[in-house]
N, C-alpha and C positions, 0 to 999 in steps of 0.2 A: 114409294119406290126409292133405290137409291139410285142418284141420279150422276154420274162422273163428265166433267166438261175438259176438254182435252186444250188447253190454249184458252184458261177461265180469265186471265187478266186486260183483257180487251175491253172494251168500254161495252160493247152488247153481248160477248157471252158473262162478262160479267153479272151486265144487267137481267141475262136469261137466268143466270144461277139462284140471280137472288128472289125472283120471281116463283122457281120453285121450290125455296127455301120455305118463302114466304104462304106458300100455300103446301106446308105441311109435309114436304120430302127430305127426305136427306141427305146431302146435298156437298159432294169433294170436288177441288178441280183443281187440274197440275199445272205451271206454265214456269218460266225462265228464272220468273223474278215480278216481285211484287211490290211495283215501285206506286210513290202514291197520286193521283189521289184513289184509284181503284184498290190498290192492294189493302189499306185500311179498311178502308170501305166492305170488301170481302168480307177480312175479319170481323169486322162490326156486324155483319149482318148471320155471320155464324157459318161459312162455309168452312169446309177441312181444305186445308192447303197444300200441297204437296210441288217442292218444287223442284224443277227439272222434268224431265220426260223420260219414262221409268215403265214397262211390263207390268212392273211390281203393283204400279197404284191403278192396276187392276184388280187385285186382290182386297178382299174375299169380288168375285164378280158381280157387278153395276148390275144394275133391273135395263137400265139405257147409259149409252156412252156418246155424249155432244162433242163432234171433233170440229173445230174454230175453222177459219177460211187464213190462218195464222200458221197451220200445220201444212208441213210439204211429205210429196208422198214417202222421203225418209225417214218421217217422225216414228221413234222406234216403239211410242204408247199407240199414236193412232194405229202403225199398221198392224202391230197385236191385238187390237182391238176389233179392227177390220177382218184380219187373217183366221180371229180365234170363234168368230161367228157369232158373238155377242151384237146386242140389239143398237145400231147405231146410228146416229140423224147427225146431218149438218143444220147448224145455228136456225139457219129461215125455216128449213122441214118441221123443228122442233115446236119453232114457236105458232108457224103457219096452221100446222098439222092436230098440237095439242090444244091451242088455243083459241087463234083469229078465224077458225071455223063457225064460229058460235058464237061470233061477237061482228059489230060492223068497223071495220080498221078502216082509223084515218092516217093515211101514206104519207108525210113528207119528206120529197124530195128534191135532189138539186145540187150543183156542185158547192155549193156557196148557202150556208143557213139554215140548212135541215134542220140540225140541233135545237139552235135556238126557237128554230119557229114549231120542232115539235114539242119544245118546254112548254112555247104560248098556249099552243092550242090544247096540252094537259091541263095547263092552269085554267085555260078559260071556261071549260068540261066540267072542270070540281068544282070553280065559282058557279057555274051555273046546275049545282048538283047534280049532276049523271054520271056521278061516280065513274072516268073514266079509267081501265089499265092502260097501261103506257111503260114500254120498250126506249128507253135512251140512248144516244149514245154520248153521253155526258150525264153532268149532274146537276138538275136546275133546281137553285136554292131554295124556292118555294116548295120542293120536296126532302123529304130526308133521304132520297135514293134516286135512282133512276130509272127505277124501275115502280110499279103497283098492280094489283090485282085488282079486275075491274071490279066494282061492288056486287055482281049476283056473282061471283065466285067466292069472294071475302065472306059473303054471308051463307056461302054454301061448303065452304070446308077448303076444297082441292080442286085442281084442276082437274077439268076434263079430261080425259084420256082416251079420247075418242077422234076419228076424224066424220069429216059430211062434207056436204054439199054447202052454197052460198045461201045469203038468205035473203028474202026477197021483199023485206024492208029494213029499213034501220032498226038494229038493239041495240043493246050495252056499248058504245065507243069505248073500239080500244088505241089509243095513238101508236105508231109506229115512224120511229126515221128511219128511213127507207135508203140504205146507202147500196152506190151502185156497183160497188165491189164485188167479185168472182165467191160463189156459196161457198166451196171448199176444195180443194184437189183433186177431190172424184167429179165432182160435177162443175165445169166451168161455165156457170151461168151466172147471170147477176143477181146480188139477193133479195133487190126490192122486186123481182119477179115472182115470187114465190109470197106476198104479202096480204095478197087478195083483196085489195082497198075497194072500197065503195066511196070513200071521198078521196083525192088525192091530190097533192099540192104539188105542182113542179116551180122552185122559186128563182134557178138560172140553171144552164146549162154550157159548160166551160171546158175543155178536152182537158182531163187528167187523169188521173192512174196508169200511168202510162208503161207499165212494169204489166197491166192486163189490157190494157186498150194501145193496140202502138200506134193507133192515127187516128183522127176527128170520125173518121165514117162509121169506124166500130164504137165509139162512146156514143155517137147519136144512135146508133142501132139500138142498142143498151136502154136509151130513154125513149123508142119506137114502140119499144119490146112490151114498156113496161105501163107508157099509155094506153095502150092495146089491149089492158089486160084489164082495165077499167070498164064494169060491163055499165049498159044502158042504162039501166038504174041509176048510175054512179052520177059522180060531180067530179071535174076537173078543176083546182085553182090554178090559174095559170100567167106568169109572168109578162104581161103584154109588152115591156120595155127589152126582151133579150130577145134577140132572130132568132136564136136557135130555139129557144123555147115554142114561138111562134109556131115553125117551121114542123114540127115535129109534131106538134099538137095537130094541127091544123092537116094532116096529113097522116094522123095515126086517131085520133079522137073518135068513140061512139059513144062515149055519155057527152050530157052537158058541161057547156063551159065558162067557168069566171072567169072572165078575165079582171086582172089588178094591175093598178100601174102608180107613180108618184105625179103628181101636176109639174108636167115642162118634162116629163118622160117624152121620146122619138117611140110610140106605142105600133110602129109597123103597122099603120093601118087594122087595129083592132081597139076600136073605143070600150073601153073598161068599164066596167059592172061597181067594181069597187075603185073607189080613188082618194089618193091621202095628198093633203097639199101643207107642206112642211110649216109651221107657225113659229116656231122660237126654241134656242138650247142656250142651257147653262151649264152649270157645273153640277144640277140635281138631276139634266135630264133632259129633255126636250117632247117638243106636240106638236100637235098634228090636225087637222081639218077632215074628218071622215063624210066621205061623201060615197052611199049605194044605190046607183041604180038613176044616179044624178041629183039626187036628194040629200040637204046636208043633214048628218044624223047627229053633230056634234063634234066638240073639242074632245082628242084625245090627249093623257099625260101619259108616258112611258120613262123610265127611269134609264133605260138602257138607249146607248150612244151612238150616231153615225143614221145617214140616209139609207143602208143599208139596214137597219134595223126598225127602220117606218115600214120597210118591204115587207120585211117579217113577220110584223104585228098585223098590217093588213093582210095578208096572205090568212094569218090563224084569223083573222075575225074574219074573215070572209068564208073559210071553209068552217067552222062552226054555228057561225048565224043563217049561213044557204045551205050549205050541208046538214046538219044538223039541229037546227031552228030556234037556236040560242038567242034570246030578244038584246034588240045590240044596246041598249041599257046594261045589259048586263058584261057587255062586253066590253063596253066600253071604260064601266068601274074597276073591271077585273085586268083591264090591262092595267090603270095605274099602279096596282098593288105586284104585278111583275117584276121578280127581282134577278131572270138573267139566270145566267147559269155558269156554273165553275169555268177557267179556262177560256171564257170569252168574255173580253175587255175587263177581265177579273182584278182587281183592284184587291191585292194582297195584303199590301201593308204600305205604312207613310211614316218614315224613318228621317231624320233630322230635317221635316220639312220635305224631301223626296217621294214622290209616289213612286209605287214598283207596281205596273198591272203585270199580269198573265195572260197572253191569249195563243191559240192552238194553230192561228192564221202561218198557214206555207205555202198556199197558191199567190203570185203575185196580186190578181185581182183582192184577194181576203189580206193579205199587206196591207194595202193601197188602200182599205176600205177602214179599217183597224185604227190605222195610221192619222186616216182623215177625220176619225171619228174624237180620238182621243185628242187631236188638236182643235178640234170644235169644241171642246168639252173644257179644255187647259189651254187658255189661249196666251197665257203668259210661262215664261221661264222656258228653258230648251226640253226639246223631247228628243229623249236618245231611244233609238230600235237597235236592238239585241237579235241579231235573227240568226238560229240556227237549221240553214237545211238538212231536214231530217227524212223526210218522205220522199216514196222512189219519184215523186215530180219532180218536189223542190231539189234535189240532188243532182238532175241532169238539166243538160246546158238545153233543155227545150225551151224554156222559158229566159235565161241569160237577155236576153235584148229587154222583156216586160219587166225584171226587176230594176233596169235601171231608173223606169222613172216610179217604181210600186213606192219607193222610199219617201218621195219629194215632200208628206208632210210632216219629216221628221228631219230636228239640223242636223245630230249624230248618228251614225249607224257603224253598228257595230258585227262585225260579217266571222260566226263562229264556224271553225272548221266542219268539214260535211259529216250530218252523220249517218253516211252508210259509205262503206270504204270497197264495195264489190263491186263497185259497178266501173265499167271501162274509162281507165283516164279519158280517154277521145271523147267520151259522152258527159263527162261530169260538168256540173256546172260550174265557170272558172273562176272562183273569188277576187282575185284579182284584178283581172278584168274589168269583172262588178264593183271595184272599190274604184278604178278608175272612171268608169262611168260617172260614177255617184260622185267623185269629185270633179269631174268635168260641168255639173249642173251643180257645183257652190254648194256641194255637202260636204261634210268631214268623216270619211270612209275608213275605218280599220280592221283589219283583221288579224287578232290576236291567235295565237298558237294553241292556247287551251283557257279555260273555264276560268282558272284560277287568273289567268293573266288578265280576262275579262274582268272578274270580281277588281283587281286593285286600279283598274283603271276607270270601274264608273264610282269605287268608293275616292278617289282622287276630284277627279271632274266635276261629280251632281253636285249643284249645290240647292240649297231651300227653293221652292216652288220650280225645282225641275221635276222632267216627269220620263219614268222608266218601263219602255215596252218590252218585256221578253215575248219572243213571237218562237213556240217551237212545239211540235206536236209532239216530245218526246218527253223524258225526267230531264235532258238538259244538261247533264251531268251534276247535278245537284246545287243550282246555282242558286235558287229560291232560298234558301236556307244562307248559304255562303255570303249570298251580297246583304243579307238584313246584318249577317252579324259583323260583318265588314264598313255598313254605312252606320252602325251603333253606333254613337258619342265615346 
């Protein structure tokens, strides 16, 4: 087929392009701008790129046309595409429909970790040989992509192109992050609804997307919807330390349930199946005490930083060793060799003594966790936070009171102009404000006017064994690049 993706520079229509690249289609998709680390990426894996949104890059006509949950109903490619009566699926249809039919999906989900914990539970899948495919939305180092085709399709040529019914025991795992984002313009539903999981992981649950959910009741509904859809047969892993998580499970649930929690977690009254009780970090890493079923199973090593990321790891061992009966030997090997994934706690580069990580953290909770992680990790020299709000949360004043203390384990921060300029001054969140907060609680608060003014003020300030968080779910304005050659000798 040729297959065209309407809005392909997204981290999961990406990942979808590349998946039927990778099984033998051929394979264009249009979008704004192809900034990195996906637009390389793109190229690298061979898609035709066309940029801007164009009638045109409908010609000669697609076999099928992917329109993103990124396109609004003026996009003038989608609605020719729509209008002109070519064959056309939103991202979850596509991948639901052509693929996770005939394979058994494991769902993670969660405001907070999806990513990471569906990198683990890839990587734990291949260590333990069962060839799993897995949907990203990021890109976990242990793979060359973030995307794969699960082994009985690698060794069969192409994707299915078929749809069916569920199946009524476990095959082929395929991982999916399961975000709870709106499918596309024509259908306002969430996409992890459309996943069809047999195992699925809920890791927190936190009111945001607030541009599709405008209050707490419609984002719980959203993770109602999506437990619900978990049939009997299935596994739930589930976060016994979050209410909400709780709450929803326990009142939308008909499969079985893990519950996971850390030791000295407030578990609401749900004693946990799986438990990890924190043992020691350094600057390589930290571990862990895995305990199933009450039973200690051993020391865990994990490379990747912060108590939020012990959550993560039990969550993927717990849904691959109960869910899919992976011997926790095996699990337990395979997490040490876990190396994390781009854009989370991403440790870039180390320039006169300076670290510079990356991470994608804009929810105040994923600040504050980010934050905490990397000062557990760098417990000497300052830590400057670089935080640009970019996503329609972080840009509105909903959250303004939680950022003042999200900052606290970091001395500097650094507060970059918003980046979305449409939304009602009355609603925005107030930077200002927020630097006064932050200097109210004995931090040093700035906010510079642009990127460049940012770049000359941490190449001034950092000096050897400080350490630099850029926190923004966007290209940033190009700062990655700018501060390495700014902190160069």
């Amino acid at each position: 087929m040729h297959v065209h993706l309407v809005g392909v520079a997204g981290t999961g229509m990406g990942a979808l392009a590349g998946l039927f690249k990778a099984s033998g289609h051929d394979v264009s998709g249009s979008d704004v701008a192809f900034y990195p680390p996906m637009g390389p990426a793109l190229e690298r894996w061979g898609i035709r790129l066309m940029e801007g949104f164009d009638p045109k890059h409908l010609e000669p006509r697609p076999d099928l046309v992917v329109i993103g949950n990124v396109c609004r109903p003026t996009n003038p490619e989608a609605r020719a595409a729509l209008d002109s009566g070519l064959p056309t699926k939103s991202m979850p249809h596509a991948l639901a429909e052509l693929l996770l039919v005939h394979r058994s999906p494991l769902v993670a989900s969660g405001t907070h970790g999806k990513t990471t914990t569906s990198a683990l539970c890839a990587w734990l899948l291949h260590e333990a040989g069962r060839d799993p495919g897995f949907l990203i939305g990021g890109l976990p180092k242990n793979f060359d992509a973030s995307f794969r085709v699960p082994g009985d399709v690698a060794r069969g040529g192409r994707l299915p192109l078929v749809t069916g019914e569920g199946m009524s025991r476990r095959k082929t795992p395929f991982v999916v992050e399961g975000d709870e984002y709106d499918t596309a313009f024509f259908e306002k539903t969430p996409k992890f609804w459309h996943y069809r999981p047999e195992v699925a992981i809920l890791t927190s649950i936190e009111h945001d997307h607030v541009d599709i959910y405008p209050d707490e009741a419609s984002y719980l509904a959203a993770f109602r919807g999506f437990v619900e859809r978990v049939p009997e047969s299935g596994l739930i892993v589930a976060a016994a330390a979050d209410r909400h998580v709780v709450d929803v499970v326990r009142a939308s649930a008909r499969a079985e349930v893990a519950w996971f929690a850390l030791e000295g977690d407030d578990m609401h009254g749900q004693p946990p199946h799986w438990l990890a009780a924190p043992a020691g970090v350094d600057e390589t890493g930290q571990s862990f005490d895995l305990y199933a079923g009450g039973v200690y199973a051993g020391r865990v090593a994990v490379t990747i930083p912060g108590r939020h990321n012990i959550r993560n790891a039990l969550a993927a061992a717990a849904a691959v060793a109960q869910g899919f009966g992976v011997p926790l030997s095996t699990v337990i090997s395979a997490l040490a060799t876990f190396q994390g994934v781009r854009r989370r706690q991403d440790l870039l580069y180390e320039v006169r003594g300076v670290r510079v990580y990356d991470d994608f953290a804009h929810h105040p909770t994923a600040v504050d966790e980010t934050l905490r992680a990397l000062r557990a990790r760098h417990t000497k020299g300052s830590l400057f936070a670089v935080f640009e709000p970019r996503s329609a949360t972080a840009c509105r004043a909903l959250h303004q009171a939680q950022y003042g203390s999200a900052f606290d384990a970091a001395d500097v921060i650094i507060l970059a102009p918003l980046g979305r300029t449409e939304i009602p001054e009355a609603e925005r969140l107030d930077l200002r404000a927020l630097a006064a907060a932050l200097e109210a609680r004995g931090k040093r608060a700035l906010t510079p006017a642009s990127v460049d003014e940012i770049v000359t003020l941490l190449a001034r300030d950092a000096q050897a064994g400080d350490t630099i968080a850029l926190l923004s779910n966007g290209a940033f304005g190009g700062i990655y690049d700018k501060l390495r050659g700014a902190l160069a000798p």
